[in-house]
C-alpha positions as CSV (number, residue, x, y, z in Angstrom):
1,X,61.6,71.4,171.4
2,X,63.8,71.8,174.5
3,X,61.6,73.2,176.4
4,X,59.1,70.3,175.7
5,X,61.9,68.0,177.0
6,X,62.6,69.7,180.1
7,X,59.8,69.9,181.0
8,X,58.3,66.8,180.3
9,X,61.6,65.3,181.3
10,X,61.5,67.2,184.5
11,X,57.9,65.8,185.5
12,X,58.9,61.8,184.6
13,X,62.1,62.4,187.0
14,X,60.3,64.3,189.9
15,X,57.5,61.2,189.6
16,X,59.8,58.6,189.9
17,X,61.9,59.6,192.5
18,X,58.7,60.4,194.6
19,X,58.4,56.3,194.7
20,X,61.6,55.7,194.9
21,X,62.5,58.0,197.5
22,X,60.0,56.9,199.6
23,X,60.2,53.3,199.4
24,X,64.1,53.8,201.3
25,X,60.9,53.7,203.9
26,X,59.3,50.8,202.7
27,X,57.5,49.6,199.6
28,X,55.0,47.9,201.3
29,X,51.1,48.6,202.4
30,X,49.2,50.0,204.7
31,X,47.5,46.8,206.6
32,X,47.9,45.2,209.3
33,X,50.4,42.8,210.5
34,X,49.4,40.3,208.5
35,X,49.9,36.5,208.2
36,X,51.3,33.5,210.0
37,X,54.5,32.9,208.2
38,X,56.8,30.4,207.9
39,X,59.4,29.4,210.9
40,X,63.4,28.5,210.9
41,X,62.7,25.3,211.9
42,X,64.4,26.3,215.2
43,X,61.8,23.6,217.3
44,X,59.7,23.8,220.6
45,X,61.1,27.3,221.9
46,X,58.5,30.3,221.1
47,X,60.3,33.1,222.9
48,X,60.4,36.1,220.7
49,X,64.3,35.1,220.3
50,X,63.7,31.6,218.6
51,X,60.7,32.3,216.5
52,X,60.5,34.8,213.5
53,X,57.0,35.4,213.8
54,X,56.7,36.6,217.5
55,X,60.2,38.3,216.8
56,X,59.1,40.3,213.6
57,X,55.6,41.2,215.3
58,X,57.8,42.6,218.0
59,X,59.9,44.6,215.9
60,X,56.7,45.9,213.6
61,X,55.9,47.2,217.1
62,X,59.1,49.1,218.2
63,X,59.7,50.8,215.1
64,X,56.1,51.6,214.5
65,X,56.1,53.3,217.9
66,X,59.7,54.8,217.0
67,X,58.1,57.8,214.6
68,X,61.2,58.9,213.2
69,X,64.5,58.0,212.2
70,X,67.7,58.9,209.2
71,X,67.3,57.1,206.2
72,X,70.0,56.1,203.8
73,X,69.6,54.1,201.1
74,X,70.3,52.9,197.3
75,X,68.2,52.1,194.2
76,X,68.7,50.7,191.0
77,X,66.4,49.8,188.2
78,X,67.8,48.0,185.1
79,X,69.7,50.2,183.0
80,X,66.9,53.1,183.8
81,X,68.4,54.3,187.1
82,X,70.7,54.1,190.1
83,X,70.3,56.8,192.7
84,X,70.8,57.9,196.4
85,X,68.6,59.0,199.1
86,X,69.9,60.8,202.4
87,X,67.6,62.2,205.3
88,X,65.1,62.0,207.6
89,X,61.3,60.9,207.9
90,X,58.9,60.8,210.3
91,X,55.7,58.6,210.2
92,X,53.9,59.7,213.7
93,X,51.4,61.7,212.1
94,X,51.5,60.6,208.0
95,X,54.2,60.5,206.5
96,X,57.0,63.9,206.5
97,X,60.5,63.9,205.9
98,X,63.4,65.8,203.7
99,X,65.1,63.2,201.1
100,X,68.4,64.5,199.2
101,X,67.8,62.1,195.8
102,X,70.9,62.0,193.5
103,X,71.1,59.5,190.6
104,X,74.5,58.2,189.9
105,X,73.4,56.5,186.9
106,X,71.5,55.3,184.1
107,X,69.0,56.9,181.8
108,X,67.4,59.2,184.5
109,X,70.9,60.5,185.7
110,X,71.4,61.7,182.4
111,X,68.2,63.2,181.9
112,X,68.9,64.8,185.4
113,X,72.3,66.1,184.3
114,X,70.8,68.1,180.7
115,X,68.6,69.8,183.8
116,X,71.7,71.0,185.3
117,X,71.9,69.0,187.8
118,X,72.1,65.1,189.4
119,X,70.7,65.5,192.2
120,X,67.2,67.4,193.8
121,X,65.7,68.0,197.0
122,X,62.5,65.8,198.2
123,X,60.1,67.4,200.8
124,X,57.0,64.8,202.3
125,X,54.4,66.3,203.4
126,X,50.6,64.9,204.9
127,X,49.1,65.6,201.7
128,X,51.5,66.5,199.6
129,X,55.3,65.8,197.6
130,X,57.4,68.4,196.3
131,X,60.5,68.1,194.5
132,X,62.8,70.8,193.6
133,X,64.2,70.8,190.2
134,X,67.4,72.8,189.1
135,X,67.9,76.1,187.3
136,X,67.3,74.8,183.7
137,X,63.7,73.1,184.2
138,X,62.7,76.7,186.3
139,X,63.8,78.5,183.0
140,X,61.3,76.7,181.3
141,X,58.4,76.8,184.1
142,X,58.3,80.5,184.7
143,X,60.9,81.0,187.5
144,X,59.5,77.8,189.5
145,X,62.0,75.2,191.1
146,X,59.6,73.2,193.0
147,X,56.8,71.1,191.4
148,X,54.0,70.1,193.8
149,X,52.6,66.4,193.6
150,X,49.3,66.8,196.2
151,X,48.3,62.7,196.6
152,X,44.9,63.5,195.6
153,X,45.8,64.9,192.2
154,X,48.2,61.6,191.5
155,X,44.8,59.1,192.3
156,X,42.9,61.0,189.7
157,X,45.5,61.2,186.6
158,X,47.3,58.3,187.3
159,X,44.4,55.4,188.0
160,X,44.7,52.2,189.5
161,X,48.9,52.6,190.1
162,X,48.0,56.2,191.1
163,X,45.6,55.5,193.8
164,X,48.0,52.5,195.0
165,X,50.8,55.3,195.0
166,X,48.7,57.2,197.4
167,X,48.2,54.8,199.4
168,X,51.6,54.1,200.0
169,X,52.5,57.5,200.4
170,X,50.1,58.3,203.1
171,X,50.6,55.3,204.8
172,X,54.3,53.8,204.5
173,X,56.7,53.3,207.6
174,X,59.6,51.6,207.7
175,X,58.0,49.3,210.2
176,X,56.1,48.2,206.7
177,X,59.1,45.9,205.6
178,X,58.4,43.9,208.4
179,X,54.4,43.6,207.9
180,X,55.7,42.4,204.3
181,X,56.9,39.4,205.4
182,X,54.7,38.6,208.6
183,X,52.0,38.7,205.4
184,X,53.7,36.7,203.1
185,X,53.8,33.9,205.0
186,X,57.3,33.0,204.2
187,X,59.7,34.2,206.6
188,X,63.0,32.4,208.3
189,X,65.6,33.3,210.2
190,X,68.9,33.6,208.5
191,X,71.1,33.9,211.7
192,X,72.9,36.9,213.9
193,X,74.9,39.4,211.8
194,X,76.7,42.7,212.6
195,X,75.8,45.5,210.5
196,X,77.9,48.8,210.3
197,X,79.4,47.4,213.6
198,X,75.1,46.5,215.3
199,X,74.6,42.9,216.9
200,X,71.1,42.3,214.7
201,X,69.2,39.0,213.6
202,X,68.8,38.6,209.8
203,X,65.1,37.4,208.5
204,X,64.7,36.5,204.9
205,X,61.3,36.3,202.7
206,X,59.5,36.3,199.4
207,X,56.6,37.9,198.7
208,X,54.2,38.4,196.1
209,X,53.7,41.6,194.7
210,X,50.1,41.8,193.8
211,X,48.8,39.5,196.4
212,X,50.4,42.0,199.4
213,X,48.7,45.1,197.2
214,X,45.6,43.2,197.8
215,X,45.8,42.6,201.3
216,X,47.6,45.7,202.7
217,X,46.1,48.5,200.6
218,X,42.2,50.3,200.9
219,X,42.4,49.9,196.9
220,X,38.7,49.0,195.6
221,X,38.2,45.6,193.7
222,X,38.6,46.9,190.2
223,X,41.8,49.2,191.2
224,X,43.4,45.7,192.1
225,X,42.7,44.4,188.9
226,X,43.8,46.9,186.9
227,X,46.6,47.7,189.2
228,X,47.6,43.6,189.3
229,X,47.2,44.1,185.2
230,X,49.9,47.0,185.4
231,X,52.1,44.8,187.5
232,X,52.1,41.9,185.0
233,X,52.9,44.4,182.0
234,X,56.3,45.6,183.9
235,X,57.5,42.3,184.6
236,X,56.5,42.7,188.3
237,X,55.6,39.7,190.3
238,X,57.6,38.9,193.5
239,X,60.2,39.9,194.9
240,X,62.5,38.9,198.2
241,X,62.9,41.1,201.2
242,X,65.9,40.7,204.0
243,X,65.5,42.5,207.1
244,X,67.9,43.5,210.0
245,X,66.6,44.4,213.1
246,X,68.9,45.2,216.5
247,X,68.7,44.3,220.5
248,X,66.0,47.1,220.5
249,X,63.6,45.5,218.0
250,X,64.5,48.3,215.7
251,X,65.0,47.7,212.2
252,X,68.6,48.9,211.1
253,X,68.6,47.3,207.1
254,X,66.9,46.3,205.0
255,X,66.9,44.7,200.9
256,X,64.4,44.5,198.9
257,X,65.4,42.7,195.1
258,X,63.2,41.9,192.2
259,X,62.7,41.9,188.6
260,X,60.5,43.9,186.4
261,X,60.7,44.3,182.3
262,X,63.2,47.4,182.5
263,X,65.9,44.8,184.0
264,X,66.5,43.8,187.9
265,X,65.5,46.0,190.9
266,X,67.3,46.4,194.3
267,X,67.1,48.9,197.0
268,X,69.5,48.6,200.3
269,X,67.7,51.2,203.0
270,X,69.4,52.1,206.5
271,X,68.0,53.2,209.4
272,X,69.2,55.3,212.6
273,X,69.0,57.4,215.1
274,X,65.2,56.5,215.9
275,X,63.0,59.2,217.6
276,X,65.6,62.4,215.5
277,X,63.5,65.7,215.1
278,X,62.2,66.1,211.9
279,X,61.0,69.6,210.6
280,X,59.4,70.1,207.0
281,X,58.4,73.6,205.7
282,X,55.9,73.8,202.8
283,X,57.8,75.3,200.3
284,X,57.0,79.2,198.8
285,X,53.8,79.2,196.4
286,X,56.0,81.5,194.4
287,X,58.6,79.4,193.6
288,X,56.3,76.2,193.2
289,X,54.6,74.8,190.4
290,X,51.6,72.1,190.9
291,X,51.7,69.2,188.6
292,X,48.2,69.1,187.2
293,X,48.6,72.5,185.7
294,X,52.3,71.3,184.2
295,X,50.3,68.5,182.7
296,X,47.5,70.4,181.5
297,X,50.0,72.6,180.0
298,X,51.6,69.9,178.7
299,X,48.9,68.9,177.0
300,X,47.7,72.1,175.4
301,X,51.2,72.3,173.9
């Protein structure tokens, strides 16, 4: 029976902090930049520094073009989760990056602590995810610490959410927070703010969930409608997104906050050091288990 649990308990935790993790990037698609939004009602002056549109297209640019930067950021879902992420990711060439996850609460922090441990490494790769578990789920999974998520695998088991998921995953930059609200069509400028000691300009924004899947993802017709069915059955519907961006047109924050049937949703991301090296090794076949044959295995159980 406990090794059922761990195991199974060791997939569900892996999954969900592969969308987590990687939404510290941005939880937005892969389109373009989108709409005509909203203005501050600022008047007549179009300069970049006046108008929120021409300002957000600007910084969509710059920290497209960036490729890399350190992430920080925080999550929490309801009473399911609150975690961490710490590291780097690079988006040059698809999306790679190292991610140190560690839940600090909730339902999943305590499912993470009966594995022996809180927190887990996160490694993006172009076609792959890999999460490494502690000690106690490799007991149960014949000496393996790392479970492989390859984004082909998660389009064909998980559906409609599962080819949206892989979408995101291949595509997502930070750079995406911004194309969120330049296709909302509801942006405004809130006004100049200093974050963690940074001169940066504060935009504001609500978007809605399944009309931005529909516009910024390659999903076919009937993966939107059962995907935008999936949405409604977790409570998921819009949600508003505040962005910081600095003197460079770099994005240095960013909040995204909604509401879904499992209780309230926020994540806070930070950004930094913008073009950092980042350097992601595959990890060892040996020690890595791929997540189809966990579920298969689950399965025949």
């Amino acid at each position: 029976m406990k090794r059922t649990f761990v195991r199974t308990a060791g997939l569900s935790v892996a999954a969900m902090s592969l969308l987590a993790g990687v939404t510290a990037c941005s939880s937005g698609g892969s389109g373009g930049s989108g709409g005509s939004g909203g203005s501050d009602g600022s008047g007549g002056d179009t300069s970049p520094r006046f108008d929120p549109i021409a300002a957000l297209r600007s910084a969509e640019k710059s920290t497209d073009g960036a490729d890399s930067a350190k992430v920080e950021s925080t999550t929490t879902m309801g009473s399911v989760m609150s975690m961490t992420a710490d590291g780097t990711l690079a988006w040059g060439d698809g999306l790679t990056g190292n991610l140190t996850i560690t839940y600090t609460g909730g339902t999943m922090a305590d499912t993470m602590r009966q594995m022996g441990s809180a927190s887990m490494e996160a490694r993006y790769l172009p076609d792959a995810y890999y999460a490494r578990m502690g000690d106690t789920f490799a007991e149960q999974s014949g000496g393996k610490h790392w479970i492989k998520y390859a984004y082909d695998d998660l389009e064909t088991l998980g559906g409609s959410s599962g080819a949206y998921l892989k979408d995101q995953m291949q595509n997502t930059t930070p750079n995406q927070s911004v194309k969120l609200l330049l296709a909302s069509g509801d942006v405004r400028k809130v006004g100049e703010e200093k974050v963690r000691g940074q001169r940066t300009t504060h935009y504001s924004g609500t978007v809605d969930v399944a009309d931005l899947a529909e516009k910024n993802s390659s999903l076919s017709q009937s993966q939107l409608d059962d995907l935008k069915k999936q949405l409604e059955q977790a409570g998921v519907t819009t949600e508003t997104v505040d962005i910081w961006v600095d003197d460079q047109d770099l994005l240095v924050k960013k909040v995204e906050k909604g509401e879904t049937t499992a209780g309230g949703y926020s994540q806070t991301a930070y950004y930094s050091d913008y073009g950092t090296e980042v350097a992601v090794e595959e990890p060892p076949a040996s020690d890595t288990a791929d997540f189809t044959e966990l579920v298969q295995q689950q399965s025949a159980g």
